[in-house]
TIFI-800073 format. One record per residue (C-alpha): x negated, y, z; residue in one letter. Coordinates in steps of 0.05 Angstrom, whole numbers, plus 5000, padded with zeros to 4 digits. Layout:
N
XYZa/...
END
This chain:
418
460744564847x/467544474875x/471745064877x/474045294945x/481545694945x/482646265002x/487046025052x/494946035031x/498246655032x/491347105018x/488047254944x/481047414919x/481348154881x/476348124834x/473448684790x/479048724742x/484748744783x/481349244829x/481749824774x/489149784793x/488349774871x/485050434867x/489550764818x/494750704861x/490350944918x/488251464890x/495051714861x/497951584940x/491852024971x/492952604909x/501252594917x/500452545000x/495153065004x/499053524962x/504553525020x/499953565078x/498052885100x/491252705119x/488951995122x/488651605178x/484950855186x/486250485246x/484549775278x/486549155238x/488448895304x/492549185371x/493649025443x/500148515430x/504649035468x/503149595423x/507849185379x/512448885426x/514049475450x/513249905384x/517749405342x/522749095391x/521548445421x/527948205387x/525348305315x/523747745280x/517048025262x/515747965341x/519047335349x/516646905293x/511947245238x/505547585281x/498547215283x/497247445358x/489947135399x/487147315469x/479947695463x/473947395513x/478247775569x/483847445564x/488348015525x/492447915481x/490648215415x/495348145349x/493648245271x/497448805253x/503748575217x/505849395201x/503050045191x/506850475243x/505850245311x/498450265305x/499450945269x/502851155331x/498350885376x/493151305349x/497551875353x/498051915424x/490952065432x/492852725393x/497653325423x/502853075383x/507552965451x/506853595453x/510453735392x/506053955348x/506653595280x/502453035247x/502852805181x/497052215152x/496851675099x/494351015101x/492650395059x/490649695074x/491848905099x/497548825139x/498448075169x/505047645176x/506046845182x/510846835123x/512546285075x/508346505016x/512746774952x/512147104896x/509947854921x/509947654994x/503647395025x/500947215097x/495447805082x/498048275051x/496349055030x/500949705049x/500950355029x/504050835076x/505351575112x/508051805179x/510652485192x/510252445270x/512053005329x/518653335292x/525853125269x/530153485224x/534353245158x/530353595110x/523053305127x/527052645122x/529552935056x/522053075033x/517652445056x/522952075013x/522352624958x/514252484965x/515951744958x/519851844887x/513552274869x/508651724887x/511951224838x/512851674781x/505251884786x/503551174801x/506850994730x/513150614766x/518750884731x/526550694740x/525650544813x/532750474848x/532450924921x/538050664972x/538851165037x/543251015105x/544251285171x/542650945225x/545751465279x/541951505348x/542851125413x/548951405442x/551651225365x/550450465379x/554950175428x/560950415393x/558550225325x/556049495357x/563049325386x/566149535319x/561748995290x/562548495338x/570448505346x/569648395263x/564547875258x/566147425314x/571847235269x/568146965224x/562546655258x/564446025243x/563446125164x/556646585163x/549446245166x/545845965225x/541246585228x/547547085225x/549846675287x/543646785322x/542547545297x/550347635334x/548247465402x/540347815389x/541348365346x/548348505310x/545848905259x/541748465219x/547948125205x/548348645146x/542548525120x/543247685102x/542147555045x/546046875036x/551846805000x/556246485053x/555847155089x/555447595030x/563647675025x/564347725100x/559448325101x/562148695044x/569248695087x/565749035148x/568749535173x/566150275163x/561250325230x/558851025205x/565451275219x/565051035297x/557651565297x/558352285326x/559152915285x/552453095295x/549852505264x/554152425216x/552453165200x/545553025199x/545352525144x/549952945098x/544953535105x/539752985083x/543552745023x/544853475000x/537353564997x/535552924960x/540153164905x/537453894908x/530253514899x/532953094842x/532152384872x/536651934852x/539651494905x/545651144934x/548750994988x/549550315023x/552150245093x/549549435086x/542549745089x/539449825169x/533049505161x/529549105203x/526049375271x/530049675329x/525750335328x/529750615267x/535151225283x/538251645227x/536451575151x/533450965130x/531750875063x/530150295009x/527050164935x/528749664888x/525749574826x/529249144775x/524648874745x/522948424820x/530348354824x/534948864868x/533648374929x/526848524928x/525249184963x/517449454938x/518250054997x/522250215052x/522350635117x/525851145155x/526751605217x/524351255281x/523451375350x/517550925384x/516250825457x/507850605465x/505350475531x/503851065569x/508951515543x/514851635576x/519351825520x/520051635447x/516252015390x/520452205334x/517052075268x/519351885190x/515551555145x/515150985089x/510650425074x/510750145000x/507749344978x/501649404940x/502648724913x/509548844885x/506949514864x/502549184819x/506948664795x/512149204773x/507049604741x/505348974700x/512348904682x/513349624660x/506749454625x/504050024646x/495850284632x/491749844662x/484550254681x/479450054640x/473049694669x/468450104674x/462349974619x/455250074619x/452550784595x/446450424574x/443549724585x/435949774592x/431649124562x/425049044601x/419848534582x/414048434629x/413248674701x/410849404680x/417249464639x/421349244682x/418649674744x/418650324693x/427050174677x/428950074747x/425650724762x/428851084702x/435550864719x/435450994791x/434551764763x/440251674708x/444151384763x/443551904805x/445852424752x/452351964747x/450551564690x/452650704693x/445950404679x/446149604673x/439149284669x/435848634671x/430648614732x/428547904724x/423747504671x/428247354609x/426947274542x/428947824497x/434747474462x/438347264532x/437648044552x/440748314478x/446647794496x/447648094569x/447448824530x/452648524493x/456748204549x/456649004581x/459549404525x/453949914536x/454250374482x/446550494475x/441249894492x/434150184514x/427649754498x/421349694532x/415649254524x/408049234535x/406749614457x/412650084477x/408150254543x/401750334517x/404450774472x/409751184512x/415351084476x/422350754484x/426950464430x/433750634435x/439350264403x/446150444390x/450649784391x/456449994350x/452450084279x/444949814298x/441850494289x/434950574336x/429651164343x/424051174384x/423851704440x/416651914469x/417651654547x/416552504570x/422452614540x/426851944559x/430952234613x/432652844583x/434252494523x/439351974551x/441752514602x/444552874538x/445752204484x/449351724532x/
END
């Protein structure tokens, strides 16, 4: 039969890749709960505007990369293509506009129209947390702390943390016409894109990536300088705390990342072994207008790449979880057998034992080669003689050894031996 690939840009997980998955799951949910955060699943798909408005219509996630339909009604309804907007969303429906502090986690598919590359697909998998209702330097200074933790724990070590400031809104204009006077210049020698991103959205300038630009950008002038007191204040209080918290990091005035929500620190990680142009998380303060409110929420938060995640692990070869085995594989031949292991497993089962077992008519060398195939460590035996005279063989696989158990004592015999 032919073999039929998912569509580009999306992967099968099978079995034993998905060990991996929910390690770093699980290590996200332990590290996050530790600090407060409860999870949080939303929608896989928004009202369009959630994001429009959420993300900037000028972001080229808005503009080019979101797979966005109309329902039955005629809405228009958009695969998410990030975490926090639909976090936020949610959010409102809470009395955090009210102040009162939120924190959650949250894992799964995210959805952009991307070229497919190595670590970047059109379906793709997040792992993230929003601290939403408060703003102050030093729970920017922890959610980025909680981030370090997360990789260590996760078995990522040698990650490389970039912070910036970003300043506020009454920061901008000045900062934007420092820019501009600079770069129009030397329009004429950056990229196409940079020439668009100067009329759209300045700042993105500083985040090209191709060489013709790469010069011009390291000559900017310092735009930080051009932000008030109190935001420049804001960050140093920040960057005092990362150090008292031991996270390594440095700072980069290139880095703004990319949506327009984004005010004070932003933050980025690197990982060489991807390459340092290859950020595995990123995130930042925000403030995010959603229809219905009538002023911003203030929230911080970080979403990290599953996908690269993994790959980095790999590279770091780090433990890959174990499939898990078979306790026991049980070998039924004939219907009575057969009806009598299903029964016995489903009570071994529910006392947390892995049971494998063959429920269809096979021959008895087939079902010793599927015990094989599961790396049980015992193999139980049952046959018409073992019936009639209440009795099971059991067979351990790594020297051949077998005794025969009377069947009123078979559960609380493999409860204890397997």
């Amino acid at each position: 039969m032919a073999a039929f690939a998912p569509p580009p840009g999306t992967a099968d997980i099978f079995p034993a890749e998905a060990g991996s998955w929910r390690l770093l799951e699980n290590t996200a949910a332990k590290v996050f709960s530790s600090c407060g955060y409860g999870e949080l699943r939303t929608p896989v798909f928004e009202y369009t505007e959630v994001f429009q408005r959420g993300l900037g219509g000028e972001t080229e996630v808005v503009q080019k990369e979101m797979y966005t339909f109309e329902d039955r009604g005629g809405r228009s309804l958009t695969l998410r293509p990030e975490g926090t907007a639909g976090v936020m969303r949610a959010l409102t429906n809470t009395d955090v506009a009210n102040g009162n502090e939120q924190r959650v986690f949250y894992y799964g598919p995210m959805f952009r129209g991307e070229r497919p590359s190595a670590g970047r697909r059109r379906q793709f998998h997040q792992i993230g947390v929003e601290n939403v209702g408060r703003c102050a330097p030093l729970i920017d200074a922890e959610c980025i702390a909680m981030l370090h933790n997360f990789l260590i724990a996760a078995g990522i070590t040698g990650a490389s943390f970039t912070i910036n400031t970003r300043g506020v809104a009454a920061d901008r204009a000045p900062a934007e016409a420092l820019l501009r006077e600079y770069f129009a210049k030397h329009l004429d020698s950056m990229c196409p894109d940079c020439r668009t991103r100067f009329e759209r959205n300045i700042w993105r300038i500083l985040d090209c990536k191709q060489e013709c630009c790469q010069a011009i950008i390291n000559d900017a002038p310092d735009y930080v300088g051009a932000f008030s007191e109190e935001s420049r204040a804001y960050f140093e209080e920040v960057k005092t705390a990362l150090t008292r918290l031991e996270v390594p990091f440095k700072v980069s005035s290139r880095l703004v990342r990319g949506l327009d929500y984004y005010v004070h620190t932003v933050f980025e990680v690197t990982h060489d072994a991807l390459g340092e142009q290859i950020a595995i998380a990123g995130g930042g303060r925000y403030e995010l207008f959603l229809p219905g409110e009538k002023r911003p929420l203030p929230g911080v938060g970080f979403a990290t790449g599953v996908e690269r995640l993994l790959m980095v692990r790999e590279a770091l070869n780090a433990p890959v979880p174990a499939e898990t085995n078979a306790d026991c594989f049980m070998i039924g031949l004939g219907s009575a057998a057969r009806m009598e292991n299903l029964v016995l497993a489903n009570a071994l089962r529910k006392a947390g034992k892995n049971i494998a077992l063959e429920l269809e008519e096979r021959s008895f060398k087939a079902q010793m080669r599927a015990a094989n195939r599961s790396q049980a460590a015992y193999t139980l035996i049952r046959g018409e003689s073992e019936l009639e005279n209440n009795i099971a063989i059991i067979k351990k696989m790594d020297d051949g050894s077998q005794v025969e158990v009377p069947g009123d004592e078979l559960l609380q015999y493999l409860l204890e031996h397997i």
